[in-house]
mmCIF file of the C-alpha atoms, coordinates in Angstrom:
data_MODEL
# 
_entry.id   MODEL 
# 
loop_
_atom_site.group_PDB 
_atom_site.id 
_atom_site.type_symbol 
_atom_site.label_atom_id 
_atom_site.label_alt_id 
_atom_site.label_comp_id 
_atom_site.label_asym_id 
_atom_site.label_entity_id 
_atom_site.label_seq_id 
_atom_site.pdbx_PDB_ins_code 
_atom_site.Cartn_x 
_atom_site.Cartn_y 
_atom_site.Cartn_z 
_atom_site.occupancy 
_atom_site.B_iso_or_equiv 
_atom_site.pdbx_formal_charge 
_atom_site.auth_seq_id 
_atom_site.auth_comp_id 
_atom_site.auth_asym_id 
_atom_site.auth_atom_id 
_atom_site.pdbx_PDB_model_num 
ATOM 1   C CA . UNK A 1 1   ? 75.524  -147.245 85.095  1.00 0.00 ? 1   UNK A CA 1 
ATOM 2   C CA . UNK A 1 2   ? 72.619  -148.763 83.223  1.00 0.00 ? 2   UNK A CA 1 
ATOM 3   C CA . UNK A 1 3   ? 70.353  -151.474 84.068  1.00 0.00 ? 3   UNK A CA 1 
ATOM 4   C CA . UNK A 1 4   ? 71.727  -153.576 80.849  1.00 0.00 ? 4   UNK A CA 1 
ATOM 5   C CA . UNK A 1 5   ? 75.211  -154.093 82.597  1.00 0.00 ? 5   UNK A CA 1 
ATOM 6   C CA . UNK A 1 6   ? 74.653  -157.194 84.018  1.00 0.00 ? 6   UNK A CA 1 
ATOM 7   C CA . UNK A 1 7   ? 74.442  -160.211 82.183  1.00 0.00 ? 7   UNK A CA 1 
ATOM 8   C CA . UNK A 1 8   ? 72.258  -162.942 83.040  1.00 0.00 ? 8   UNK A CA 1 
ATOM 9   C CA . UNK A 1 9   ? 73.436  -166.877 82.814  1.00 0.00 ? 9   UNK A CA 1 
ATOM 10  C CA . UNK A 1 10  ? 71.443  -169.437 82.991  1.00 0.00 ? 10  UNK A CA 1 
ATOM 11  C CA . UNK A 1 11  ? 73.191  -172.338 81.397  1.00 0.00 ? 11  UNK A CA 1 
ATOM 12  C CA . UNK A 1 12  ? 76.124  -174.363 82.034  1.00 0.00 ? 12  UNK A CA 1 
ATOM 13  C CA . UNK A 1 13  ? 77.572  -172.921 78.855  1.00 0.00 ? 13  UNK A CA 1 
ATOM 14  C CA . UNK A 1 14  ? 76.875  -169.323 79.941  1.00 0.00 ? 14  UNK A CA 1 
ATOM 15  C CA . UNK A 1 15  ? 78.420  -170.008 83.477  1.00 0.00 ? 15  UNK A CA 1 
ATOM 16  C CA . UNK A 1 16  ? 81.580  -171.724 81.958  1.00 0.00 ? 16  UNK A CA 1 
ATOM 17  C CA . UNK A 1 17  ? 82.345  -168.020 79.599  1.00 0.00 ? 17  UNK A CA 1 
ATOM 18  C CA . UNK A 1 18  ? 81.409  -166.104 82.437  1.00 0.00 ? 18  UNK A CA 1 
ATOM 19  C CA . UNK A 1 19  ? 83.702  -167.765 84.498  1.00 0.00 ? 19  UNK A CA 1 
ATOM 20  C CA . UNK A 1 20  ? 86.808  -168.680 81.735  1.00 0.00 ? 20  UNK A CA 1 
ATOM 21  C CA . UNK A 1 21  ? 86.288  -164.274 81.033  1.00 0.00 ? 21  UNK A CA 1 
ATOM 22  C CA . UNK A 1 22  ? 86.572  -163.114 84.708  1.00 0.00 ? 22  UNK A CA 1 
ATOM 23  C CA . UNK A 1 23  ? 89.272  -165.437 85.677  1.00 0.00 ? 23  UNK A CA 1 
ATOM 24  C CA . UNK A 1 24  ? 91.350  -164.803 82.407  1.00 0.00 ? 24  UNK A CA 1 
ATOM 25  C CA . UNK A 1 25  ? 90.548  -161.134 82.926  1.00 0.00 ? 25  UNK A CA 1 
ATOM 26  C CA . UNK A 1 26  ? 92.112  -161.252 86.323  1.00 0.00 ? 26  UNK A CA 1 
ATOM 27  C CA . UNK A 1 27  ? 95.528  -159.137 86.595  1.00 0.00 ? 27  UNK A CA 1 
ATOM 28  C CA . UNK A 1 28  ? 96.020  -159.055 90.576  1.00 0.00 ? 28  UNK A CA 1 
ATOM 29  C CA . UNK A 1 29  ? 93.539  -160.265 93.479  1.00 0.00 ? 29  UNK A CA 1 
ATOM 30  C CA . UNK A 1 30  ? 90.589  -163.382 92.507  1.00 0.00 ? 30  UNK A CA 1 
ATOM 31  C CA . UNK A 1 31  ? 88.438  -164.537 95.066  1.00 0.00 ? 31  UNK A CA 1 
ATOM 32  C CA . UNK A 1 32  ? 85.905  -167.568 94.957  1.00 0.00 ? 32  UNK A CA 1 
ATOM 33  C CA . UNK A 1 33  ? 83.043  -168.753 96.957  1.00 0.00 ? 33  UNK A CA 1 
ATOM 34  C CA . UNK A 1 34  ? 82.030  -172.374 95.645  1.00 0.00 ? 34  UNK A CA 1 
ATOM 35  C CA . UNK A 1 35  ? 79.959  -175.042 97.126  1.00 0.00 ? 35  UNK A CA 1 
ATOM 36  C CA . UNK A 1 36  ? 82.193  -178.062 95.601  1.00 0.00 ? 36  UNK A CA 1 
ATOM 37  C CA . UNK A 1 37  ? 84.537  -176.453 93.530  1.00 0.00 ? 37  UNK A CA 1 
ATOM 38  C CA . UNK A 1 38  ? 82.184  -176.845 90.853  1.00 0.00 ? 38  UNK A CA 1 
ATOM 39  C CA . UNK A 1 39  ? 84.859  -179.182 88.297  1.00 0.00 ? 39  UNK A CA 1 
ATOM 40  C CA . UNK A 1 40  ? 82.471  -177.809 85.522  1.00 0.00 ? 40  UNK A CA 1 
ATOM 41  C CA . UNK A 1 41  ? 83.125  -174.487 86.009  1.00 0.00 ? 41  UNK A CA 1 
ATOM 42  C CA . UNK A 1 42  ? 86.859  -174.001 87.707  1.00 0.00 ? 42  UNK A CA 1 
ATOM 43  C CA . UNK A 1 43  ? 88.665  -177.423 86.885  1.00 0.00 ? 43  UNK A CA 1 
ATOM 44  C CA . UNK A 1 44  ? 90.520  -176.454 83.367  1.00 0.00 ? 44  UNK A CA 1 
ATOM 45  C CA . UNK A 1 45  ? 93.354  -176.279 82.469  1.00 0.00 ? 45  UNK A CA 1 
ATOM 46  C CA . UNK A 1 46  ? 93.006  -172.946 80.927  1.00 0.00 ? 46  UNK A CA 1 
ATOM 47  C CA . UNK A 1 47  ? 92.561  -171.319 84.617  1.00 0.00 ? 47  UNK A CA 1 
ATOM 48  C CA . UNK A 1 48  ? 94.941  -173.179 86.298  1.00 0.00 ? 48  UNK A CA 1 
ATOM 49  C CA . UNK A 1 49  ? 97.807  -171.584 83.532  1.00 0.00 ? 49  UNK A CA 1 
ATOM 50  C CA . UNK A 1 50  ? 96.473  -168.325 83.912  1.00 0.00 ? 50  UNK A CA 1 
ATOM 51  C CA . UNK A 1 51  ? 96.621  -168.499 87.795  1.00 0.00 ? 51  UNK A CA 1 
ATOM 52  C CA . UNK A 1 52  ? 99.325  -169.957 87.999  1.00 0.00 ? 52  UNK A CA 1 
ATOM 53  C CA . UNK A 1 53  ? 101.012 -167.507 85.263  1.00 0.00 ? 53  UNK A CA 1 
ATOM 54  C CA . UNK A 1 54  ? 99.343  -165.055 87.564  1.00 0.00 ? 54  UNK A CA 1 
ATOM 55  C CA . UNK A 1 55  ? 101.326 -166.305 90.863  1.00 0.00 ? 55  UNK A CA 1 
ATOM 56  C CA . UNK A 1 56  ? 104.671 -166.214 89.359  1.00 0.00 ? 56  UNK A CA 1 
ATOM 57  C CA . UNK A 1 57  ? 104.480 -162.938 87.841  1.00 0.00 ? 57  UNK A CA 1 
ATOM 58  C CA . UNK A 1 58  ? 102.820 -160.790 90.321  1.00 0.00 ? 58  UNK A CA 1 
ATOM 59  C CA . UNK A 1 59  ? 104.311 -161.301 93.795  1.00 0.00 ? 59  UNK A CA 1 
ATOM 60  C CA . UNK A 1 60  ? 101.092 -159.232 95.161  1.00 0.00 ? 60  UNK A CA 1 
ATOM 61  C CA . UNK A 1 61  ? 98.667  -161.828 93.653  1.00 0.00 ? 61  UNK A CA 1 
ATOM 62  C CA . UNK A 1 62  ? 95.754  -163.380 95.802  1.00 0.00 ? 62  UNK A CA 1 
ATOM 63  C CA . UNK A 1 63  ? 93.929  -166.044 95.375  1.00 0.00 ? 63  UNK A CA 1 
ATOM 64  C CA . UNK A 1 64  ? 91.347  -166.768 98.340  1.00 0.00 ? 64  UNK A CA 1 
ATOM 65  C CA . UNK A 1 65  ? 88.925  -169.494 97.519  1.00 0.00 ? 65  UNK A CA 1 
ATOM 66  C CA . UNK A 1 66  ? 86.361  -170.465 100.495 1.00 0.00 ? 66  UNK A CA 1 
ATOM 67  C CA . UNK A 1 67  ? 84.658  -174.038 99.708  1.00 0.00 ? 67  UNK A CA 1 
ATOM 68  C CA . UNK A 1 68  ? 81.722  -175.796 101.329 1.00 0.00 ? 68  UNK A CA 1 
ATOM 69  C CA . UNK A 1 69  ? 82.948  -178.998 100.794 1.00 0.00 ? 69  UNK A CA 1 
ATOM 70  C CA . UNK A 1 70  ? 86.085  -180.167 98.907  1.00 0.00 ? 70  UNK A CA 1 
ATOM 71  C CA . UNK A 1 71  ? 86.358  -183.832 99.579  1.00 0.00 ? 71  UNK A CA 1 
ATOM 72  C CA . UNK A 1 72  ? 84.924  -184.953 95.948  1.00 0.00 ? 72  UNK A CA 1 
ATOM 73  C CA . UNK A 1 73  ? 87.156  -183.043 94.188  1.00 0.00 ? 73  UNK A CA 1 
ATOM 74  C CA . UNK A 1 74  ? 90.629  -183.945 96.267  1.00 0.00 ? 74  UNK A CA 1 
ATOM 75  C CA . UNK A 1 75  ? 90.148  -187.215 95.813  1.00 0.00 ? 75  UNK A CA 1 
ATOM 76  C CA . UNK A 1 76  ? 88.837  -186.854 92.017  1.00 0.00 ? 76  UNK A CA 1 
ATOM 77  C CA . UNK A 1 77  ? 91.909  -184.155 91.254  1.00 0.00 ? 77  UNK A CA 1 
ATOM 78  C CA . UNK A 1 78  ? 91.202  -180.618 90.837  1.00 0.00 ? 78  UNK A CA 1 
ATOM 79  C CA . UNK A 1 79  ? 93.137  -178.093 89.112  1.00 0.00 ? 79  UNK A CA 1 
ATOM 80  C CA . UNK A 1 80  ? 92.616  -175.619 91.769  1.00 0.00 ? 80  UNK A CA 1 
ATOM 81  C CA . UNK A 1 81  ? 93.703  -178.125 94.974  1.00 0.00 ? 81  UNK A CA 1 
ATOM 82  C CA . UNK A 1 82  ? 96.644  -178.647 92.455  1.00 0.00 ? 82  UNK A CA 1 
ATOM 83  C CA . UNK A 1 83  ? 97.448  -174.954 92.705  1.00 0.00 ? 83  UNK A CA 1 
ATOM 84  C CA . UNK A 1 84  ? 96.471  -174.088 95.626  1.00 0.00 ? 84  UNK A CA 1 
ATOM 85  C CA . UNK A 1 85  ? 99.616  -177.211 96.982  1.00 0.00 ? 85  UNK A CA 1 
ATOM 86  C CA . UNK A 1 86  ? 101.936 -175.786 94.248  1.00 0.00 ? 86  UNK A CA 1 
ATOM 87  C CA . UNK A 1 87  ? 101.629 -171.967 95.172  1.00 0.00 ? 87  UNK A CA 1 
ATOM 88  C CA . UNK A 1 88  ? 100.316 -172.085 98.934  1.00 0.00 ? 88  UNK A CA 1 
ATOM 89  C CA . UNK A 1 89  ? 102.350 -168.384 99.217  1.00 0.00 ? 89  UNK A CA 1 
ATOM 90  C CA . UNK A 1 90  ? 98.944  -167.199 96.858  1.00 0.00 ? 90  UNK A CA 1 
ATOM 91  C CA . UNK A 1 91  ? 96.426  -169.408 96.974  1.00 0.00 ? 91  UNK A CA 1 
ATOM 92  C CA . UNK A 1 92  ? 94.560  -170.819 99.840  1.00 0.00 ? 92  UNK A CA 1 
ATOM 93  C CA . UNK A 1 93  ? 91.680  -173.062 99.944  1.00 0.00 ? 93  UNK A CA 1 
ATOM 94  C CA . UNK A 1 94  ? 89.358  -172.448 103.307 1.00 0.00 ? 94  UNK A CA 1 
ATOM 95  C CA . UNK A 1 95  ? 86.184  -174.127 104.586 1.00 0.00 ? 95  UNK A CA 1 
ATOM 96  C CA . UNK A 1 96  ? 83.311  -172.333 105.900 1.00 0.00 ? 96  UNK A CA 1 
ATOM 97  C CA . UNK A 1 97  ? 82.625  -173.475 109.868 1.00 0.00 ? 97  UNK A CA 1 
ATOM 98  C CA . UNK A 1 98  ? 79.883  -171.385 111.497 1.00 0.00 ? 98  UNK A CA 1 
ATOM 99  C CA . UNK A 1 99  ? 76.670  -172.474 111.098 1.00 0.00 ? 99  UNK A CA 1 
ATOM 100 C CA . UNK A 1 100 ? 75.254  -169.243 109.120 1.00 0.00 ? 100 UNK A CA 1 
ATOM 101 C CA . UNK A 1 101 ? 77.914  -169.698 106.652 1.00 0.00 ? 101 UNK A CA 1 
ATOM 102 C CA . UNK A 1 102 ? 77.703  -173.833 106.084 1.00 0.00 ? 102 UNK A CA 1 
ATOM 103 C CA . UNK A 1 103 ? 74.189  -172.718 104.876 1.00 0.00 ? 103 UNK A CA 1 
ATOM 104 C CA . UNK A 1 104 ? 75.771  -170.227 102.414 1.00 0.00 ? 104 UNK A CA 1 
ATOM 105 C CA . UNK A 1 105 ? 74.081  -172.050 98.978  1.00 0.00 ? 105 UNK A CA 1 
ATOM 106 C CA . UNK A 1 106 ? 75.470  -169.218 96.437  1.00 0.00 ? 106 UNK A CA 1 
ATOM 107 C CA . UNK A 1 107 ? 78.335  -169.529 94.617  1.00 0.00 ? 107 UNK A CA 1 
ATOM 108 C CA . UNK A 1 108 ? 80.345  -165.766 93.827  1.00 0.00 ? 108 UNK A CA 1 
ATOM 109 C CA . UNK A 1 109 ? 83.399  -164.843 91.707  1.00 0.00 ? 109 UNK A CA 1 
ATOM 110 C CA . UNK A 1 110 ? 85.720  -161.271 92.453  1.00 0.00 ? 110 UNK A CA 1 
ATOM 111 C CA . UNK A 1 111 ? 87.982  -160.426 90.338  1.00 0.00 ? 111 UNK A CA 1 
ATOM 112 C CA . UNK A 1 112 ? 90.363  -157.518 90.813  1.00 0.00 ? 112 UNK A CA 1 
ATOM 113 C CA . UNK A 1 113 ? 87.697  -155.881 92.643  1.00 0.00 ? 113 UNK A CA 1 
ATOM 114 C CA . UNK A 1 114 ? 85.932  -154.645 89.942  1.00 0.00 ? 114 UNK A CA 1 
ATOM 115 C CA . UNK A 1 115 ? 84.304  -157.745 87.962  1.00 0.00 ? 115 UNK A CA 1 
ATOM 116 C CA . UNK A 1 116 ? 82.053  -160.112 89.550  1.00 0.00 ? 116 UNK A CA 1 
ATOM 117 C CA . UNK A 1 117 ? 80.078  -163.246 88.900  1.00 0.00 ? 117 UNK A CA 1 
ATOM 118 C CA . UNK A 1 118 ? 76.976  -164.509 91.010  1.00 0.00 ? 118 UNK A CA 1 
ATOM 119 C CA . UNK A 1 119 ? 75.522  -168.033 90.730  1.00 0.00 ? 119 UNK A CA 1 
ATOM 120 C CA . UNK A 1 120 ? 72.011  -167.627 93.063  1.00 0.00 ? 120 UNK A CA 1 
ATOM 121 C CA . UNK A 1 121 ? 71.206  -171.055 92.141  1.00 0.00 ? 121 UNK A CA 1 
ATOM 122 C CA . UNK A 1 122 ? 74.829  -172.800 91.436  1.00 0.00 ? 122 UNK A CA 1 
ATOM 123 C CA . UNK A 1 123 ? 73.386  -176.687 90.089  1.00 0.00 ? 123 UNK A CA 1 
ATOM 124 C CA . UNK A 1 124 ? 70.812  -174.833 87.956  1.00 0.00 ? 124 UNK A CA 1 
ATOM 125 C CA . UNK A 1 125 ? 73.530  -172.267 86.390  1.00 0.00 ? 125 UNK A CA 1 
ATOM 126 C CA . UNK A 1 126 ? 71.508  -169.279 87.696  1.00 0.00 ? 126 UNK A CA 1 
ATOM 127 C CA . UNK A 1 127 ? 72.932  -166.210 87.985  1.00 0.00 ? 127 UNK A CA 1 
ATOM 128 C CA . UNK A 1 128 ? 74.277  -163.027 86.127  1.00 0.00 ? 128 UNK A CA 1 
ATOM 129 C CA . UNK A 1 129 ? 77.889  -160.910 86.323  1.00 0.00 ? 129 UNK A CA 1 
ATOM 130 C CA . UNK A 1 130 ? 79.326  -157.687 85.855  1.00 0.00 ? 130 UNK A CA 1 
ATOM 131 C CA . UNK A 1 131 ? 82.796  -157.178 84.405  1.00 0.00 ? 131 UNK A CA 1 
ATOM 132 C CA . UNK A 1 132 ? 82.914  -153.334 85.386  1.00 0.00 ? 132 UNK A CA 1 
ATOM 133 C CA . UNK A 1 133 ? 81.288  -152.635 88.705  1.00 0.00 ? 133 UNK A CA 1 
ATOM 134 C CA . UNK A 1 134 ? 83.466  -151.685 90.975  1.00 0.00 ? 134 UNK A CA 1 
ATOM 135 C CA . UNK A 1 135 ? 80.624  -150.910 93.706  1.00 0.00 ? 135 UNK A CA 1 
ATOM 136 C CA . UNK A 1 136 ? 78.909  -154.081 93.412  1.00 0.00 ? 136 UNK A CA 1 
ATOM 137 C CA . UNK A 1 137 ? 82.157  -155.632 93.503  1.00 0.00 ? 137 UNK A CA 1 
ATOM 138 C CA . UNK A 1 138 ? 83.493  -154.170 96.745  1.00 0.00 ? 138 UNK A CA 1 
ATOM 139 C CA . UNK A 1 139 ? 79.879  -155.304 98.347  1.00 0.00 ? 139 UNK A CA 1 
ATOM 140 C CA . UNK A 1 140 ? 80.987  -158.452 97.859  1.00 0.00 ? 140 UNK A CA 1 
ATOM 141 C CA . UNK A 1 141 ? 83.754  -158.718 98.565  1.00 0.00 ? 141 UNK A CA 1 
ATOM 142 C CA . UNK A 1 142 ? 83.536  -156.887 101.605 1.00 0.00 ? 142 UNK A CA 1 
ATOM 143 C CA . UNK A 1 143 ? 80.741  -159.779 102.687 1.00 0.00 ? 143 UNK A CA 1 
ATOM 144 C CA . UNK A 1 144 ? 83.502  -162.702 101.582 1.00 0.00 ? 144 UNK A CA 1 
ATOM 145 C CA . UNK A 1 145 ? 86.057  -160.972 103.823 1.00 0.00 ? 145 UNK A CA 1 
ATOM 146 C CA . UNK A 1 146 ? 83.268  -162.191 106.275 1.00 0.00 ? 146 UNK A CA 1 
ATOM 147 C CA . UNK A 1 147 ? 83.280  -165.318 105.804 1.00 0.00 ? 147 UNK A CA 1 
ATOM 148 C CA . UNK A 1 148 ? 86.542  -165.819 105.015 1.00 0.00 ? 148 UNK A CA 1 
ATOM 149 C CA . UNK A 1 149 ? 87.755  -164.749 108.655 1.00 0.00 ? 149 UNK A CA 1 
ATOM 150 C CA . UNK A 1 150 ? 85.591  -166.871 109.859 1.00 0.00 ? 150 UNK A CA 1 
ATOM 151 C CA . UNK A 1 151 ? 86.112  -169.656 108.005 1.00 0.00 ? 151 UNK A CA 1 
ATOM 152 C CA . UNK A 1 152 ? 89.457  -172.216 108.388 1.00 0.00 ? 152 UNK A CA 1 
ATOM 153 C CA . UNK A 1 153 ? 92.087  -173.902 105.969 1.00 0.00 ? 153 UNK A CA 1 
ATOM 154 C CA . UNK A 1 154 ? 90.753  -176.696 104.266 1.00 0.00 ? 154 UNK A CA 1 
ATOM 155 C CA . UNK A 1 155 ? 92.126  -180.019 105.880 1.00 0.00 ? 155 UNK A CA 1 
ATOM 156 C CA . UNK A 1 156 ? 91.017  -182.160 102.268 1.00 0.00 ? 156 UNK A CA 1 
ATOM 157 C CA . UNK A 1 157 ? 93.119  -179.908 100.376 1.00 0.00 ? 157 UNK A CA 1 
ATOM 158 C CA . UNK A 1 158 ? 96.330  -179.592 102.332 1.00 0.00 ? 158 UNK A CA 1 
ATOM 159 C CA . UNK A 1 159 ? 98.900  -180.863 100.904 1.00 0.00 ? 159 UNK A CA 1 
ATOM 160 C CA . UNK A 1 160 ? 100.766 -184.408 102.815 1.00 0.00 ? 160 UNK A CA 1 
ATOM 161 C CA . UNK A 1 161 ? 104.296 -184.162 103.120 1.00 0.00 ? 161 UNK A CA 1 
ATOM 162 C CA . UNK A 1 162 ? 106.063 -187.246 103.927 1.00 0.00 ? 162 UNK A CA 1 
# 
């Protein structure tokens, strides 16, 4: 693998293709660190079809999204709180709780294990992704399997039956 493979973002613009190309790209597994749910990047309509799409067609889907902080966006309406109450079976919201991860300031996107997006600097749209590294990729997610066992479901996202 060259050193050309990765492809750098630093725009809003960039980070909304990256993001709109690995989540459309995704056929099986997607997983999501995000500091707010970023409504820029993830709250379209666009993804939440695809997802959902994605869900209903593939009864091994996953979708594992870990948040810092969700409480804007549930009370604003989010696409992916919206999906996440629809399809709880595949996608789950979670909240980091240990101190080491609540100071987790990166944002990262897996998909299928093999394409991967990383925001260093997620309010300046800084960071570059890969669409075919599966090494990378597993590295990754290996360090969001982390964090997402020790992280719990999000209480702002839950949805309230009555």
């Amino acid at each position: 693998m060259d050193d050309t493979s990765s492809i750098i973002l630093n725009s809003r613009s960039d980070c909304v293709e990256a993001v709109r190309t690995l989540v459309l790209g995704c056929v099986g597994r997607l997983h999501l660190i995000t500091q707010r749910l970023e409504p820029d990047l993830y709250n379209h309509a666009e993804i939440y079809d695809h997802l959902s799409t994605l869900a209903a067609s593939n009864r091994n889907a996953e979708i594992q999204i870990i948040a810092q902080d969700t409480r804007v966006a549930a009370n604003q309406g989010h696409y992916l709180i919206n999906l996440a109450q629809k399809l709880p079976t595949f996608v789950k919201i979670r909240t980091t709780v240990t101190p080491v991860h609540r100071n987790f300031r990166e944002s990262w996107l897996i998909a299928d294990d093999n394409a991967y997006l990383r925001l260093r600097n997620p309010d300046r749209y800084e960071g570059y992704y890969e669409l075919d590294n599966r090494l990378e990729s597993r590295s990754y997610l290996e360090r969001f399997t982390e964090m997402w066992e020790a992280s719990e479901p999000d209480q702002n996202t839950r949805r309230l039956s009555l």
